[in-house]
Short mmCIF file of the C-alpha atoms (twelve columns), coordinates in Angstrom:
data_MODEL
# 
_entry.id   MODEL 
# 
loop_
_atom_site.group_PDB 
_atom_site.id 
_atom_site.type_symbol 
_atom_site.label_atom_id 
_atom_site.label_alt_id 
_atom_site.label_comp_id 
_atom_site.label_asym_id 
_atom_site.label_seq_id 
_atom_site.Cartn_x 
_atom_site.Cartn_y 
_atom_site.Cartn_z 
_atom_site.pdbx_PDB_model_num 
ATOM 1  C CA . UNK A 1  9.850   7.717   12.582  1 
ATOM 2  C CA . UNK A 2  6.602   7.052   10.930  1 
ATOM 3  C CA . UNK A 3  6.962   6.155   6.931   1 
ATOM 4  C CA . UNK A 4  5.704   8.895   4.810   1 
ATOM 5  C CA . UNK A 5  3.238   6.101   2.669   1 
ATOM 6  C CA . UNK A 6  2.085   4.715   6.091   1 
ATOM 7  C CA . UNK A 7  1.353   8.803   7.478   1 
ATOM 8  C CA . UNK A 8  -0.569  9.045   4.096   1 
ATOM 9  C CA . UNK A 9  -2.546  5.895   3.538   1 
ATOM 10 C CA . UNK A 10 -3.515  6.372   7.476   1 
ATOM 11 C CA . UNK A 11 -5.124  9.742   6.587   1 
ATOM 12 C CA . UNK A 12 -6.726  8.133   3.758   1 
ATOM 13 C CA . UNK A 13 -8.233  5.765   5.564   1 
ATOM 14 C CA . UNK A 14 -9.666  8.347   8.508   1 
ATOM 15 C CA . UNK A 15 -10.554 10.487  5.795   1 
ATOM 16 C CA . UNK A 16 -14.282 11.028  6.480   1 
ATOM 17 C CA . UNK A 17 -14.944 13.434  3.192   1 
ATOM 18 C CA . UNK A 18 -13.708 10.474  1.072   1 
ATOM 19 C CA . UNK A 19 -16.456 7.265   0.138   1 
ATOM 20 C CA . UNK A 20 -15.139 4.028   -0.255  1 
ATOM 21 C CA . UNK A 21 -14.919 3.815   -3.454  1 
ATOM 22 C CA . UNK A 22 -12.531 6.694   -3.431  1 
ATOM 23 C CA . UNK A 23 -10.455 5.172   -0.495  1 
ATOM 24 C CA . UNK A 24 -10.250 2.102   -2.513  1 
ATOM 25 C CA . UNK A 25 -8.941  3.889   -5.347  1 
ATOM 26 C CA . UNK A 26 -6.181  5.992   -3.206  1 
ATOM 27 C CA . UNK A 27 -5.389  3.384   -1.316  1 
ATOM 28 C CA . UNK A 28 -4.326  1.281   -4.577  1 
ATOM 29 C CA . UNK A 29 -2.457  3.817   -5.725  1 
ATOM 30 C CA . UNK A 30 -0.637  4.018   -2.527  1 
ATOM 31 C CA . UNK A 31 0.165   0.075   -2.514  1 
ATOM 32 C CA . UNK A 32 0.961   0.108   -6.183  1 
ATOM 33 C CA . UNK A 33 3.583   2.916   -5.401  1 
ATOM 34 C CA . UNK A 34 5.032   0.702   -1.689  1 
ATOM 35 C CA . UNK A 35 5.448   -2.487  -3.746  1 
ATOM 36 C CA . UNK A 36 7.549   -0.751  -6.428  1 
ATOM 37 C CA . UNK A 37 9.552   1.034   -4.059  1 
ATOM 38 C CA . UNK A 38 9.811   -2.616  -1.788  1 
ATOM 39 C CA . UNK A 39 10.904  -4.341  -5.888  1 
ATOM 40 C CA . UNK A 40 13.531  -1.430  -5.865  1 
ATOM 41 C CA . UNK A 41 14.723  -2.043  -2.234  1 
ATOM 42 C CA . UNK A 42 15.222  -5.727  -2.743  1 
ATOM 43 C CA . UNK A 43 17.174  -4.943  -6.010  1 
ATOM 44 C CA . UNK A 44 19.515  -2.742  -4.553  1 
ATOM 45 C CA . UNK A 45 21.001  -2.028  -0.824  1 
ATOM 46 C CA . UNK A 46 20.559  2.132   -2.030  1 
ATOM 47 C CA . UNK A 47 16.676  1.924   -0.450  1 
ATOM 48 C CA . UNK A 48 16.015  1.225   2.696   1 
ATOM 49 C CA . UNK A 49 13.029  -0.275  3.588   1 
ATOM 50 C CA . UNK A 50 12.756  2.232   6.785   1 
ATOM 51 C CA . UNK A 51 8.845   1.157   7.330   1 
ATOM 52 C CA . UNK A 52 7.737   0.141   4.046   1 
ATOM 53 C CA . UNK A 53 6.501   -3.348  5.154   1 
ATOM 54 C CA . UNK A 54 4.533   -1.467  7.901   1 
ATOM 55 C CA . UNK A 55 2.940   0.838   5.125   1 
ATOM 56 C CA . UNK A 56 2.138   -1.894  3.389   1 
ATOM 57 C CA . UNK A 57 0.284   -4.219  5.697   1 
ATOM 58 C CA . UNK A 58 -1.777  -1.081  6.995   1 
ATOM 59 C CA . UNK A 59 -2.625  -0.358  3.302   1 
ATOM 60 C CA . UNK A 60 -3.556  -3.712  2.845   1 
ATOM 61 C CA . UNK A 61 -5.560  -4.262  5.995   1 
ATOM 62 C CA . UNK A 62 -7.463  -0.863  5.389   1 
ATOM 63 C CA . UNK A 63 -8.163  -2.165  1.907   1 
ATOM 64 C CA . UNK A 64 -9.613  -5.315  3.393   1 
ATOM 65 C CA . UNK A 65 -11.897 -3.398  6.186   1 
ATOM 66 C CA . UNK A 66 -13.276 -1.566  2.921   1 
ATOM 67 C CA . UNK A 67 -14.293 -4.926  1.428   1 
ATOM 68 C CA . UNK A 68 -11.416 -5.185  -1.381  1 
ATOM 69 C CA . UNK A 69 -9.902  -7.841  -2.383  1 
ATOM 70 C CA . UNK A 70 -8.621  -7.218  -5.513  1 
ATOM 71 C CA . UNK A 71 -5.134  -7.066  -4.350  1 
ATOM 72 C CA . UNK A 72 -4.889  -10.486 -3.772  1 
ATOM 73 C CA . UNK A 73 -6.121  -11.404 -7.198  1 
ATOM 74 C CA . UNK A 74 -3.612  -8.831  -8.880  1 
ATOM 75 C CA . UNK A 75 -0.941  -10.070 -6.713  1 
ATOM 76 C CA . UNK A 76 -1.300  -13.734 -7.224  1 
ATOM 77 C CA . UNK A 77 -1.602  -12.652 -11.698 1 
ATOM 78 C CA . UNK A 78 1.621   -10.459 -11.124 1 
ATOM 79 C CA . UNK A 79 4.841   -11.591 -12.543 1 
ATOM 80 C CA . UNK A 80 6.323   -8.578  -10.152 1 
ATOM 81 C CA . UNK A 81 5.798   -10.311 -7.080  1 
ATOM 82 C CA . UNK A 82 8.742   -10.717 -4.501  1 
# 
């Protein structure tokens, strides 16, 4: 079964009434949401990851293809990182 985030940040990436900008911006919502549910999962054994590494790399990759890199920057600054 498909991961609800990974379902969602598909359709925002396919989603032709949406500019990039707006992509960008739903898409980082999206990953900001994964990464605190993946900080969660690796807290405790009560969340599964059930596909949240999958959401995330498609998030990420559909991010890149839309010419943002910001993650990377915001990732490598974060004192939240795994």
């Amino acid at each position: 079964m498909e991961h609800d985030l990974l379902r969602q940040a598909k359709a925002v990436r396919d989603d032709s009434a949406l500019n990039d900008q707006d992509k960008i911006a739903k898409l980082r919502e999206l990953y900001e949401y994964a990464r605190s549910e993946q900080r969660a999962a690796s807290e405790s054994s009560m969340v599964d990851d059930d596909g949240l590494n999958d959401a995330l790399r498609t998030i990420e990759m559909a991010l890149a293809d839309l010419g943002d890199d910001g993650l990377s920057d915001a990732e490598e600054k974060s004192a939240a990182t795994l």
